[in-house]
N, CA, C and O of each residue as an XYZ file, in Angstrom:
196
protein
N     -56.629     39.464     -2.240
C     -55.527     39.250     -3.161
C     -55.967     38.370     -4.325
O     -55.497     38.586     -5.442
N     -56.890     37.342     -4.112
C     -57.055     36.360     -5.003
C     -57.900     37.063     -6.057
O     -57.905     37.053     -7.288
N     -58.791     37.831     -4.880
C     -60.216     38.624     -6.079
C     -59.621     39.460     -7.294
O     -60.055     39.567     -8.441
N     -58.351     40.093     -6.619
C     -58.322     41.183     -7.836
C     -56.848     40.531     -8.379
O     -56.058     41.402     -8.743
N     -56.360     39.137     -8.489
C     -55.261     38.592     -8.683
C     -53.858     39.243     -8.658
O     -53.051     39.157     -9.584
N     -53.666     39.868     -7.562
C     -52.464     40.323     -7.156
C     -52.155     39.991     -5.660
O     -52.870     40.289     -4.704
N     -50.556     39.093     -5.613
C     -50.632     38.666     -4.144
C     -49.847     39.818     -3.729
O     -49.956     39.801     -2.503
N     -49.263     40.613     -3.986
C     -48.927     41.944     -3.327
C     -49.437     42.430     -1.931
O     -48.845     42.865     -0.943
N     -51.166     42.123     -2.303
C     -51.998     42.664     -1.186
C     -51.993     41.810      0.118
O     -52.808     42.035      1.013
N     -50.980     40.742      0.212
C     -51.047     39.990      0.847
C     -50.049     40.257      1.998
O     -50.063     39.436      2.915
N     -49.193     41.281      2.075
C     -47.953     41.937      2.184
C     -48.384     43.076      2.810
O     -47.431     43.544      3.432
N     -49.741     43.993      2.990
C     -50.360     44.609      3.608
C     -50.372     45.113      4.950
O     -50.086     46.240      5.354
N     -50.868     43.774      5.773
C     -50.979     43.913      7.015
C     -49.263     44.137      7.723
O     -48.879     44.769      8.708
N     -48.776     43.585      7.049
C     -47.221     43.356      7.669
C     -47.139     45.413      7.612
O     -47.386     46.242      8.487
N     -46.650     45.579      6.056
C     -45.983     46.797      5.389
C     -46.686     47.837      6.372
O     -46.011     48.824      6.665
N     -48.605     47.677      7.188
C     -48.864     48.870      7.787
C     -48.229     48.723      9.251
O     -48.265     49.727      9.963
N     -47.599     47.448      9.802
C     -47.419     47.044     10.977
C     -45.634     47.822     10.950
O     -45.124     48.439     11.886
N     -45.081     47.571      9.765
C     -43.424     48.179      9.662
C     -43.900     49.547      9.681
O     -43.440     50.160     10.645
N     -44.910     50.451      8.706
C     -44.934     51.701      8.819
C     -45.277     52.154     10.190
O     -44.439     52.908     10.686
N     -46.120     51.925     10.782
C     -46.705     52.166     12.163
C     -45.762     52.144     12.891
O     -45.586     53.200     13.498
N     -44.606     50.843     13.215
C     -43.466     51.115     13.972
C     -42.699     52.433     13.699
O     -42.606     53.238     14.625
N     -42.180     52.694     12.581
C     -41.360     53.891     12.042
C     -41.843     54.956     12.168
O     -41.141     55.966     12.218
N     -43.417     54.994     12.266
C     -44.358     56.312     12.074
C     -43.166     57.718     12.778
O     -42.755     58.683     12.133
N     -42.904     57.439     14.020
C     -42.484     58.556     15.220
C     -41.182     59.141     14.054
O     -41.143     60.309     13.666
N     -39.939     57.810     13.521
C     -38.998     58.364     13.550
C     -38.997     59.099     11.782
O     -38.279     60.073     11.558
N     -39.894     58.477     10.638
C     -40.493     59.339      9.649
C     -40.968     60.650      9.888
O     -40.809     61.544      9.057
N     -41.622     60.846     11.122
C     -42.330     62.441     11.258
C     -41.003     62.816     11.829
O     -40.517     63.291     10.803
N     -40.030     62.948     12.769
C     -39.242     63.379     13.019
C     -38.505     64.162     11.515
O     -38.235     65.288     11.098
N     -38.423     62.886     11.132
C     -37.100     63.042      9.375
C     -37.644     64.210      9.211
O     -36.963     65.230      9.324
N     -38.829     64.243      8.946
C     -39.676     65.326      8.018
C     -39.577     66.477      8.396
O     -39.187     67.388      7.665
N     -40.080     66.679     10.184
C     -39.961     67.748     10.622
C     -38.278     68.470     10.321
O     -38.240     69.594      9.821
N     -37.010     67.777     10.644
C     -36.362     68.242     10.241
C     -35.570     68.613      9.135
O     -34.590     69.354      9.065
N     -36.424     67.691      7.935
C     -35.995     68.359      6.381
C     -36.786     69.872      6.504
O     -36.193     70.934      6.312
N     -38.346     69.764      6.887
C     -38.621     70.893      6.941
C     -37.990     72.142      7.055
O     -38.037     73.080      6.259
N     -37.347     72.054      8.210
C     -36.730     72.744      9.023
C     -35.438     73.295      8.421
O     -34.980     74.317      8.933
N     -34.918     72.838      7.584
C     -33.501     72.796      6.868
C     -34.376     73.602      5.605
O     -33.885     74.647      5.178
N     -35.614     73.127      5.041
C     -35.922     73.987      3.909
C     -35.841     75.278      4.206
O     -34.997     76.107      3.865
N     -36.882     75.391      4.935
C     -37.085     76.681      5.836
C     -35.838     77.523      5.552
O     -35.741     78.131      4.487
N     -35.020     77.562      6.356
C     -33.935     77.679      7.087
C     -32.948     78.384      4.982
O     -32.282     79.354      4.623
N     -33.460     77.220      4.367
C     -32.202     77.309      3.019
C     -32.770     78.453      2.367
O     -32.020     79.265      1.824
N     -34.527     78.667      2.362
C     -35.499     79.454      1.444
C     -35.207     80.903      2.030
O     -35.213     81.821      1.210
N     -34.904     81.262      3.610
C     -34.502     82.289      4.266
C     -33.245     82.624      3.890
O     -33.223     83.794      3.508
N     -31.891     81.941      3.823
C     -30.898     81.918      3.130
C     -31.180     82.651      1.514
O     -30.907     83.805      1.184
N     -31.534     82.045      1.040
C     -31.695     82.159     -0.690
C     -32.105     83.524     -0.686
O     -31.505     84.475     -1.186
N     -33.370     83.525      0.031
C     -33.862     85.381      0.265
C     -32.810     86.603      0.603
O     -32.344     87.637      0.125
N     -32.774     85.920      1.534
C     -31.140     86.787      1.809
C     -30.839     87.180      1.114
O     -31.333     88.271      0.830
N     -29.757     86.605      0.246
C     -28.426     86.692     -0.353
C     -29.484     87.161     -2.036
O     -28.747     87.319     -3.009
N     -30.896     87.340     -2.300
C     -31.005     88.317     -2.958
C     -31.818     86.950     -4.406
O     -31.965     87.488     -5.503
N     -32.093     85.989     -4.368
C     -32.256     84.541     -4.729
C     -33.386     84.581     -5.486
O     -33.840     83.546     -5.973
């Protein structure tokens, strides 16, 4: 942080320790936006889109 004068980087270890907790319920989210795209792009086809 000091080298490249930004204490931001100091905030690091924490921010990968919060992402790492969340990791499971982020891939979940995703899988099911996916899933809803999917799902809307088959729709859209459908109806001729």
């Amino acid at each position: 942080a000091s080298y490249l004068n930004d204490e931001r980087f100091l905030i690091l270890p924490e921010a990968l320790e919060i992402s790492y907790h969340n990791l499971e319920r982020v891939i979940s989210e995703y899988k099911n936006t996916m899933r809803a795209w999917n799902d809307f792009i088959k729709k859209l086809e459908k109806w001729g889109g």
